[in-house]
C-alpha positions as CSV (number, residue, x, y, z in Angstrom):
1,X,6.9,10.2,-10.3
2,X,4.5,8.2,-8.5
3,X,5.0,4.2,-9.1
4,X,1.7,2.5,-10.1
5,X,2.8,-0.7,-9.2
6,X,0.7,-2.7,-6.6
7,X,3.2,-3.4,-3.9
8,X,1.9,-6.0,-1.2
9,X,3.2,-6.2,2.2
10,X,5.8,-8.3,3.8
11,X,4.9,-11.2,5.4
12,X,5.0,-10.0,9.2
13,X,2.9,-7.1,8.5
14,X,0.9,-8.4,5.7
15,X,-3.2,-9.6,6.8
16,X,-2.1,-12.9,6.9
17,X,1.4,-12.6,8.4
18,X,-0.1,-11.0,11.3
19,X,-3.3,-13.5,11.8
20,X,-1.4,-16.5,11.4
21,X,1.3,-14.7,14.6
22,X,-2.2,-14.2,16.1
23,X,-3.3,-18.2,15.8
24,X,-0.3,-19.5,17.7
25,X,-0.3,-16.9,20.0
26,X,-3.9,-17.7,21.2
27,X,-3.6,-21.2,20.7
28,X,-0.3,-21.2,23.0
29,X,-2.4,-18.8,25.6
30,X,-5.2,-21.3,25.2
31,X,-2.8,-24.0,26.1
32,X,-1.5,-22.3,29.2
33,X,-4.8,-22.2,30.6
34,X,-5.0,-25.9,30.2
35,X,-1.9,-26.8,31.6
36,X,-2.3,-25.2,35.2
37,X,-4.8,-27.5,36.1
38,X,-3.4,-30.2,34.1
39,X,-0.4,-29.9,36.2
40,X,-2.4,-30.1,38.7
41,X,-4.2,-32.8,38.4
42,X,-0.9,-34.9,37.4
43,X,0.9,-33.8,41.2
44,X,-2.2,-35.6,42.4
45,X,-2.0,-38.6,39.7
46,X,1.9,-38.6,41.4
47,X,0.3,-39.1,44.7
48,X,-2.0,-41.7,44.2
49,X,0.4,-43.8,42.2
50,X,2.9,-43.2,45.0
51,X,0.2,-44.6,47.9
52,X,-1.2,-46.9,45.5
53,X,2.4,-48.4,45.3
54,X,3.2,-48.6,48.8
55,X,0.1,-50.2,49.9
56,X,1.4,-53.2,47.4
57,X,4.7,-53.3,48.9
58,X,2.5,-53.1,52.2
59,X,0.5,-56.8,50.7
60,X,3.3,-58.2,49.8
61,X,4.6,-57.7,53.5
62,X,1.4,-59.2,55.1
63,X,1.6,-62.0,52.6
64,X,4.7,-63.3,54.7
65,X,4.0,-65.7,57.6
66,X,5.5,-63.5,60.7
67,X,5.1,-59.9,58.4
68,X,8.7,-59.8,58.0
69,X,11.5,-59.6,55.1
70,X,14.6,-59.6,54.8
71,X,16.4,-56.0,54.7
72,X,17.0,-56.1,51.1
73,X,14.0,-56.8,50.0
74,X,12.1,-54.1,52.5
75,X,15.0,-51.9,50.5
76,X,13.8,-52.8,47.5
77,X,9.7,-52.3,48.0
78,X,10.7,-49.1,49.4
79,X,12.7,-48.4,46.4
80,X,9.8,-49.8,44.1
81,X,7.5,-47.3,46.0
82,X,9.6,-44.4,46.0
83,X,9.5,-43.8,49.6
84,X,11.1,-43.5,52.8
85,X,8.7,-45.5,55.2
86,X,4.9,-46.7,54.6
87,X,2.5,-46.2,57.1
88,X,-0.9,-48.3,56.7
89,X,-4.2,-46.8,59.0
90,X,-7.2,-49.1,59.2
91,X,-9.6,-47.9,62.0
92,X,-8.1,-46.4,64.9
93,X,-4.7,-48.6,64.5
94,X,-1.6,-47.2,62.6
95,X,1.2,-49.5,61.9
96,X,4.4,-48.9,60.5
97,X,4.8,-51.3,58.0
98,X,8.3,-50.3,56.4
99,X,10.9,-48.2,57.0
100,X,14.5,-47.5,55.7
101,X,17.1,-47.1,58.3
102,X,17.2,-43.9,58.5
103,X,14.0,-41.3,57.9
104,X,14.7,-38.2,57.1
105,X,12.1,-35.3,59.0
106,X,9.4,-34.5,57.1
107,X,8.5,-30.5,55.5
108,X,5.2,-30.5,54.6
109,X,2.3,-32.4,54.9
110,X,-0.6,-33.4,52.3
111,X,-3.5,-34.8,52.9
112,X,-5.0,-36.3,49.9
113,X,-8.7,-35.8,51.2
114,X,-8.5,-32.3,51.6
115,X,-6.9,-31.2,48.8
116,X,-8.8,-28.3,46.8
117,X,-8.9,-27.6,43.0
118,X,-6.5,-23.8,43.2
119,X,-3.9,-25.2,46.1
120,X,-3.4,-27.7,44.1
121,X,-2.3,-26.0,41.4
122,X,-0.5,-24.2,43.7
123,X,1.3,-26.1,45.0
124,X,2.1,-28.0,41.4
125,X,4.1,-24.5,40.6
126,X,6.1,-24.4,43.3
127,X,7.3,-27.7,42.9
128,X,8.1,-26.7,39.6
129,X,10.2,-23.7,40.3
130,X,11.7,-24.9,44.0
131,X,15.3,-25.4,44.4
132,X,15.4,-27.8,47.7
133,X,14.4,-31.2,47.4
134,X,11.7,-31.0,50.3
135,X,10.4,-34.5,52.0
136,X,6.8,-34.6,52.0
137,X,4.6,-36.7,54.1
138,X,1.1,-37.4,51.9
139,X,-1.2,-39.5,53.3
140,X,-5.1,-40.0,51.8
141,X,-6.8,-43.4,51.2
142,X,-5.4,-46.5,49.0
143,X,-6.5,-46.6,45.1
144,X,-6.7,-50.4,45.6
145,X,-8.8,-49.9,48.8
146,X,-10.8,-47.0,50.0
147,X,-10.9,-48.3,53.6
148,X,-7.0,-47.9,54.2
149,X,-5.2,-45.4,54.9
150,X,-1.5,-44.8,53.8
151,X,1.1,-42.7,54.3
152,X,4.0,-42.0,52.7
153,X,7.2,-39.8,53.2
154,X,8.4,-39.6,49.8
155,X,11.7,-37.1,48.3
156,X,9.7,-33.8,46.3
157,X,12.4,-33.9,43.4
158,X,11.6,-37.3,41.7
159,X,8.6,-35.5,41.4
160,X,9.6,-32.4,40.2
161,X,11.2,-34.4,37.3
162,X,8.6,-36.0,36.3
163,X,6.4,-32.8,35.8
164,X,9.1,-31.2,34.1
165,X,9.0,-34.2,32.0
166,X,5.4,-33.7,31.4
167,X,5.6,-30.1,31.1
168,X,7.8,-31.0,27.8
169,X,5.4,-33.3,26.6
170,X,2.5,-30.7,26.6
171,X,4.8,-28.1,25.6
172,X,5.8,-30.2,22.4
173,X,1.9,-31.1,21.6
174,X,0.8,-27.3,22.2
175,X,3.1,-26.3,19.4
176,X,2.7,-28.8,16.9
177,X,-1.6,-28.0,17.7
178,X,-0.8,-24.6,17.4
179,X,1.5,-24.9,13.8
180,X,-1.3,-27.2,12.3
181,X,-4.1,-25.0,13.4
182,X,-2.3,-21.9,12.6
183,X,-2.0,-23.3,8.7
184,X,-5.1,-23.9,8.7
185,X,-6.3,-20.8,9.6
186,X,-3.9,-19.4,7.2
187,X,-5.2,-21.6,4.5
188,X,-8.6,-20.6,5.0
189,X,-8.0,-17.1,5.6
190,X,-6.0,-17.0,2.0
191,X,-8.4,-18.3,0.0
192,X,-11.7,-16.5,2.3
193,X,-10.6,-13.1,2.7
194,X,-7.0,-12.3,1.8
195,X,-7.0,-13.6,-2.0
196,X,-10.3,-12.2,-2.9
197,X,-9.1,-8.7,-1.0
198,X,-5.6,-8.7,-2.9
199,X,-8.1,-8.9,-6.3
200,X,-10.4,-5.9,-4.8
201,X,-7.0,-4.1,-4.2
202,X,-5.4,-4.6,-7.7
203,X,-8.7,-4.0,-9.4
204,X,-9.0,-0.5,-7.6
205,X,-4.9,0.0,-8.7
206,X,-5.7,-0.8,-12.4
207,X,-8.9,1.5,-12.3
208,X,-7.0,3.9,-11.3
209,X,-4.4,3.7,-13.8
210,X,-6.8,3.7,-16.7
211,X,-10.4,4.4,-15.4
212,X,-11.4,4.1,-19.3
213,X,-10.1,0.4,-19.8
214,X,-13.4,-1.7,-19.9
215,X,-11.2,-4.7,-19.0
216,X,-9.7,-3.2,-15.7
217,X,-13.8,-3.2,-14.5
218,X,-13.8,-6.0,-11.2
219,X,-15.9,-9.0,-12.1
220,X,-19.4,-9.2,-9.4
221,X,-18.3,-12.2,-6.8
222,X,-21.3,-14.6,-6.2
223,X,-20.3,-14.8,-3.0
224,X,-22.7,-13.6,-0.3
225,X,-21.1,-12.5,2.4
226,X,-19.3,-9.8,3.3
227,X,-16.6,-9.7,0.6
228,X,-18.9,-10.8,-2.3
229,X,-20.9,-7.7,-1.4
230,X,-17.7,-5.6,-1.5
231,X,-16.9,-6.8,-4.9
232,X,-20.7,-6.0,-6.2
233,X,-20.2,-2.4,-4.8
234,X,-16.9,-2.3,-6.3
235,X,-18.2,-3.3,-9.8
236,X,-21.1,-1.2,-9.5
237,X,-19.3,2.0,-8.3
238,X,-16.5,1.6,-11.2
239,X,-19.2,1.2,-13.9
240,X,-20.9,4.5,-12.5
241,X,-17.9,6.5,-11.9
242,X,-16.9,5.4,-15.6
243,X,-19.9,6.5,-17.3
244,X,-19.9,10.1,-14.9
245,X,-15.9,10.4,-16.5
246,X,-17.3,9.3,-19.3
247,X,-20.4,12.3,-19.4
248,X,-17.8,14.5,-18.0
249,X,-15.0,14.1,-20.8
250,X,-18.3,15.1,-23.2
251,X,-19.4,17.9,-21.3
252,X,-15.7,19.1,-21.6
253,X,-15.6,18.4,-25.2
254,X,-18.9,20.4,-25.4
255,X,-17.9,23.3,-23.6
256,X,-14.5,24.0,-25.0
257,X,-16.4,23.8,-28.3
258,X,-19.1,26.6,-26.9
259,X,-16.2,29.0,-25.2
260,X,-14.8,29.0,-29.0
261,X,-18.2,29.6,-30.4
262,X,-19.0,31.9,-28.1
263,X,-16.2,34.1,-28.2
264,X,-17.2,34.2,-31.9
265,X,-20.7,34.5,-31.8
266,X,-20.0,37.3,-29.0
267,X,-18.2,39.7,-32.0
268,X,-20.9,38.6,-34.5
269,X,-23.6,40.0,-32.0
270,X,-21.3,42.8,-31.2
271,X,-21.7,44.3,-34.8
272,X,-25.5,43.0,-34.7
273,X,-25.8,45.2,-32.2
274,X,-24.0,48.4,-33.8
275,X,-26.4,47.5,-37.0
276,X,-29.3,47.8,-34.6
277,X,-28.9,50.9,-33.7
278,X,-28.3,52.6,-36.6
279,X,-31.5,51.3,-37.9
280,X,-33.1,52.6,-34.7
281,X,-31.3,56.1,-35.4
282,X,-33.3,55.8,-39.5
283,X,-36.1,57.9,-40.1
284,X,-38.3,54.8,-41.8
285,X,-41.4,53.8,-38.9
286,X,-41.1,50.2,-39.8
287,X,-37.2,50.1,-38.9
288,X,-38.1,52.3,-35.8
289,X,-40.9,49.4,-34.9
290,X,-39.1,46.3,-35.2
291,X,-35.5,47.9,-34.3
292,X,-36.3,47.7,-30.4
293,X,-37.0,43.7,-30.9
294,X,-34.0,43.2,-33.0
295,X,-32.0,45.1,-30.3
296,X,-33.3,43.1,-27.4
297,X,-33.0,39.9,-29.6
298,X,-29.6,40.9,-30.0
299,X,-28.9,41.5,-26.0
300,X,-30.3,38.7,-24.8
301,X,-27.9,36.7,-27.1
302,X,-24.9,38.3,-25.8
303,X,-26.9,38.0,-22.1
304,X,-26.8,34.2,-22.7
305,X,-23.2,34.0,-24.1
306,X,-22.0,35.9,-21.3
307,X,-24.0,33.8,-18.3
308,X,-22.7,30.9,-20.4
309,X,-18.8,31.9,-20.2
310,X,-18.9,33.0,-16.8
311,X,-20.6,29.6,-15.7
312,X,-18.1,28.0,-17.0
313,X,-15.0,29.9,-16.2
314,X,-16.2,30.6,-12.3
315,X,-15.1,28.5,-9.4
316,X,-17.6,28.7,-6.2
317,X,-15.2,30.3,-3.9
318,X,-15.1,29.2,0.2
319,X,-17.1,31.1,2.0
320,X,-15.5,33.9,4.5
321,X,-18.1,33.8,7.1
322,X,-18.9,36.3,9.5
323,X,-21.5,37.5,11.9
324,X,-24.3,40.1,11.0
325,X,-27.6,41.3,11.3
326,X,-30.0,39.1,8.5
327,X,-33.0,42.0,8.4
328,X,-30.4,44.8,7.3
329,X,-28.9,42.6,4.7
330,X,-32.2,41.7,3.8
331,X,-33.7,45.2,3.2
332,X,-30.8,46.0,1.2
333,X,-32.1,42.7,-1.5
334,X,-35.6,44.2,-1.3
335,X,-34.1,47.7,-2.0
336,X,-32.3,46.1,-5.2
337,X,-35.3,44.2,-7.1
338,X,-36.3,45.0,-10.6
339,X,-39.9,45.9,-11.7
340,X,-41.8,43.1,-12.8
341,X,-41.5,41.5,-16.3
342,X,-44.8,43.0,-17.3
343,X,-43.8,46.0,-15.9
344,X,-44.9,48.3,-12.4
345,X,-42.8,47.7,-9.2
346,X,-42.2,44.8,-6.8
347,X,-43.6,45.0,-3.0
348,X,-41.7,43.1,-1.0
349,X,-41.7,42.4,2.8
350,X,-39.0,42.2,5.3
351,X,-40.3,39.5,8.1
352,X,-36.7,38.5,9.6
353,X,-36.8,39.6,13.0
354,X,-34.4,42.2,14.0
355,X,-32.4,40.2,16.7
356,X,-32.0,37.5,14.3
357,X,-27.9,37.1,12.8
358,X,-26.5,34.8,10.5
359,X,-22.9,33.3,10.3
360,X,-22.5,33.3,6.6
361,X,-20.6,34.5,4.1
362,X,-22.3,38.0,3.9
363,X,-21.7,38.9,-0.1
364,X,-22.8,34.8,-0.9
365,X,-25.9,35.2,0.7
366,X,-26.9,38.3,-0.3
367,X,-26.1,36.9,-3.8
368,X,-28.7,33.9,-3.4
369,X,-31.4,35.8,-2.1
370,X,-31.2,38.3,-4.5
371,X,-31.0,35.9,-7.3
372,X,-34.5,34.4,-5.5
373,X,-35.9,37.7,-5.8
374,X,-35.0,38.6,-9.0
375,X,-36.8,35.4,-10.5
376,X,-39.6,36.1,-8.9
377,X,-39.9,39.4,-10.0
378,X,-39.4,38.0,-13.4
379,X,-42.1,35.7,-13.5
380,X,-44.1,38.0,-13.1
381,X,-44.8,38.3,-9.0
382,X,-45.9,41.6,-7.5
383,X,-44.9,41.1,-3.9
384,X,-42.0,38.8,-3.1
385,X,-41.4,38.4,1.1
386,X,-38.6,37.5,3.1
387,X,-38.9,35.1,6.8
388,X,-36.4,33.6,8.5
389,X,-36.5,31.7,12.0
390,X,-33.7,29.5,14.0
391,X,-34.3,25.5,15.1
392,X,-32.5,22.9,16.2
393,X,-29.0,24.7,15.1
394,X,-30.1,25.8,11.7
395,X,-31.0,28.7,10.2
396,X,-34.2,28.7,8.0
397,X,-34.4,31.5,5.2
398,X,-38.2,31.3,3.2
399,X,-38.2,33.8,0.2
400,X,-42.2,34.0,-1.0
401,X,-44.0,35.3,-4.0
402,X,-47.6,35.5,-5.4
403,X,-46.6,34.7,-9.1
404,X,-48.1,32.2,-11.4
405,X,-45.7,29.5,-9.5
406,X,-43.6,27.5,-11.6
407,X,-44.7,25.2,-14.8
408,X,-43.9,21.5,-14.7
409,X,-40.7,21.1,-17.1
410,X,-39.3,24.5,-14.9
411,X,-40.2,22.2,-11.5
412,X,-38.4,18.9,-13.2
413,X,-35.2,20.1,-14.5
414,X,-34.6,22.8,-11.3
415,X,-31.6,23.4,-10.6
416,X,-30.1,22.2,-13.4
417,X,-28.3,24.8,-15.9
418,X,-29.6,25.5,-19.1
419,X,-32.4,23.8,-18.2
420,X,-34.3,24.8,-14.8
421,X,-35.3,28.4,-16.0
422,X,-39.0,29.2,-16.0
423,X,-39.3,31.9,-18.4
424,X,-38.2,31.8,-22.1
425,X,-34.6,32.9,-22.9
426,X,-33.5,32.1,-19.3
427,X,-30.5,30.0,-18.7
428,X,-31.4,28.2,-15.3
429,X,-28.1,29.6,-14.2
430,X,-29.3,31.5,-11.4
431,X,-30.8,29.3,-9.3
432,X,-27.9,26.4,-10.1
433,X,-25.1,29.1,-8.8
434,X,-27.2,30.1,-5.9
435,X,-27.7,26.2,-4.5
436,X,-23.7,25.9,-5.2
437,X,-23.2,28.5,-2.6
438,X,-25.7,27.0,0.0
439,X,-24.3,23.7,-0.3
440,X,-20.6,25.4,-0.2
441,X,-22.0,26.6,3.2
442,X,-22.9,23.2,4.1
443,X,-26.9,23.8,3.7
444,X,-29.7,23.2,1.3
445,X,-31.8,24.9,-1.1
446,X,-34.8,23.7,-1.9
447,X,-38.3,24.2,-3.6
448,X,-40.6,24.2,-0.5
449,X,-44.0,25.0,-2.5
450,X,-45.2,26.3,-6.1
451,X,-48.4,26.6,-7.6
452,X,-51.2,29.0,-8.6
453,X,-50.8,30.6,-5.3
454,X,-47.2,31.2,-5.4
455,X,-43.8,29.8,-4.7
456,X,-41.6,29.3,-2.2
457,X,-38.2,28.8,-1.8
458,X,-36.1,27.7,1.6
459,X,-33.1,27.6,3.0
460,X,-31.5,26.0,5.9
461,X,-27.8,27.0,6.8
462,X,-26.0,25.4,9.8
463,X,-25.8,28.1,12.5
464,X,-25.2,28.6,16.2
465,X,-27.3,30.6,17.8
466,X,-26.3,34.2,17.3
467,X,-29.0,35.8,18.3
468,X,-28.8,39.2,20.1
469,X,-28.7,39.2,23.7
């Protein structure tokens, strides 16, 4: 048994579980795309502190009367500048202003005028991820002074520490941007699209449990956007499918209630009929004169009762299509017409052409177009014609007459049983069955023209071209 409870998903795999995963994994991305060149750009803050130092430690020399300290304190500006000897440049003259004992060779060289935005970060990553603590020689123009030059031979892994330091930092701040913009995303995603869409969802559940409950009918949103208009629909399209179940549950109603009538009206007319014709068989005129009008009275009731039982009881079945020759099929309709209702034969005309085929369900289609033809007969045409043609894929069916055409209240409720037929005592059946199998065919049957000089009815059938080589 099928459990009409409305289950919701789990968190990971719910609408919200999955956008809020989404957030902080496009916040995070969005972060790492800021933090190369933010990297970047702090190896080259590093640089600039580290020259901007060790031209300070280079003042504090000059400041001396002969340019000279003692070894511990050279040690110590050294230490306070992080490096392992200070070159200053001014002009063409270089001069070594201090220097530890011993100076190690440098690896690589960077020159802080030349560097470019993508080496840069670069060469920020493979600090980061180097295992050798490299001695670097960077030289590029004092902070505190544009006109001097310094260089530097500083050690790469005092460096390296600090960006790893950083790297925390932003790491930290990237997640705690990411949490609190996630949330808030997931807030406003709750309330703006998953609440309202768990209230759609439950709405359609309890319609579905009990499509008569008045109370189970979703209340129209306000809202104008894309969800309020969802909600309108929703409301709309329960209200409409209520009162079709609704209509439908009568109809049912009425025609269990006319199958039992029927089935006894049908053995009332049954010994109608037998009284009939023993008044026919009488020797009395008058009984001989109206006994043919009580018998066809009679008829036509059991003619209706039994159009009326096998309406109801017959399914459309689907059609078993196949591949023949339309004109021979056709000739075989015009064979099968009935005189006209004010008596003296049909004429009818064949105008398919004799290459044309049709891919259709051979016994269906014969059935519409012989249904065509007997209403026009009926109404009282002399000359019905059949035309067909292929376009664009389809293939068009016209079945003509020169009757009176149809009178309005026929052309309003057409198609519609018990109430399209144009002549008295008809059911409407006819042409209602007949557009069931052209729509079961995926086509159309329609009412192309009617009026004093006839009517015309047409088809269209989806078709490939099957026309003979």
């Amino acid at each position: 048994m099928r459990n009409n409870r409305l289950h919701l998903p789990s968190f990971l795999v719910s609408l919200s579980g999955r956008l809020l995963l989404l957030t902080v994994f496009f916040v995070m991305l969005s972060e790492v795309l800021i933090y190369a060149p933010s990297i970047g750009r702090f190896r080259k803050g590093y640089f600039e502190e580290r020259i901007g130092a060790a031209h300070l430690a280079s003042l504090a020399l000059e400041a001396t009367p002969d340019n000279m300290v003692s070894e511990d304190l050279a040690q110590e500006l050294l230490d306070h500048a992080g490096a392992h000897s200070i070159v200053l440049r001014g002009g063409r003259i270089s001069k070594l202003m201090l220097s530890r004992p011993v100076v190690p060779m440098a690896d690589v060289t960077f020159d802080m005028r030349e560097e470019e935005f993508f080496p840069m970060i670069m060469e920020a990553f493979v600090t980061l991820f180097t295992q050798d603590n490299r001695v670097l020689r960077v030289k590029g123009p004092s902070p505190k002074d544009a006109r001097v030059e310094v260089e530097i031979l500083i050690d790469e892994w005092p460096m390296r520490d600090a960006m790893i330091d950083y790297s925390g930092r932003i790491l930290a701040l990237s997640i705690v941007i990411s949490l609190i913009t996630a949330a808030l995303v997931y807030l406003s995603l709750q309330l703006l699209s998953v609440y309202p869409m768990r209230r759609i969802t439950a709405s359609m559940t309890d319609f579905r449990k009990a499509p008569e409950d008045l109370s189970k009918v979703i209340k129209p949103s306000l809202r104008r956007d894309e969800v309020g208009i969802a909600q309108r629909e929703l409301h709309d399209m329960q209200v409409a499918l209520r009162a079709a179940l609704r209509q439908k549950a009568r109809l049912a109603a009425v025609g269990t209630a006319v199958t039992k009538i029927n089935h006894d009206l049908r053995a009332i007319l049954a010994t109608a009929s037998l009284v009939s014709d023993r008044i026919a068989a009488l020797d009395d005129p008058e009984a001989k004169r109206l006994a043919p009008q009580v018998i066809g009275s009679v008829d036509r009731a059991v003619n209706l009762c039994s159009q009326t039982l096998k309406y109801a009881s017959e399914d459309i079945p689907q059609p078993r299509r196949s591949d023949f020759p339309l004109r021979e099929m056709v000739d075989q309709v015009g064979a099968g017409l009935p005189p006209r209702h004010e008596g003296g034969a049909v004429e009818w005309e064949n105008a398919v052409p004799p290459e044309l085929r049709a891919e259709a369900d051979r016994d269906q289609l014969f059935r519409v177009l012989a249904n065509l033809g007997h209403n026009a007969a009926e109404a009282g045409a002399s000359k019905v014609r059949f035309s067909a043609k292929r376009a664009n894929g389809r293939l068009r069916i016209e079945v003509s007459d020169n009757g009176p055409g149809l009178p309005e209240q026929a052309k309003k409720n057409l198609f519609r049983p018990f109430a399209g037929s144009a002549r008295n005592g008809g059911t409407g059946l006819g042409l209602a069955i007949a557009r069931e199998l052209v729509r079961a065919h995926g086509g159309e049957l329609e009412l192309a023209e009617t009026g004093e000089a006839g009517t015309i009815f047409r088809l269209n059938l989806p078709s490939e071209d099957g026309s003979a080589p």
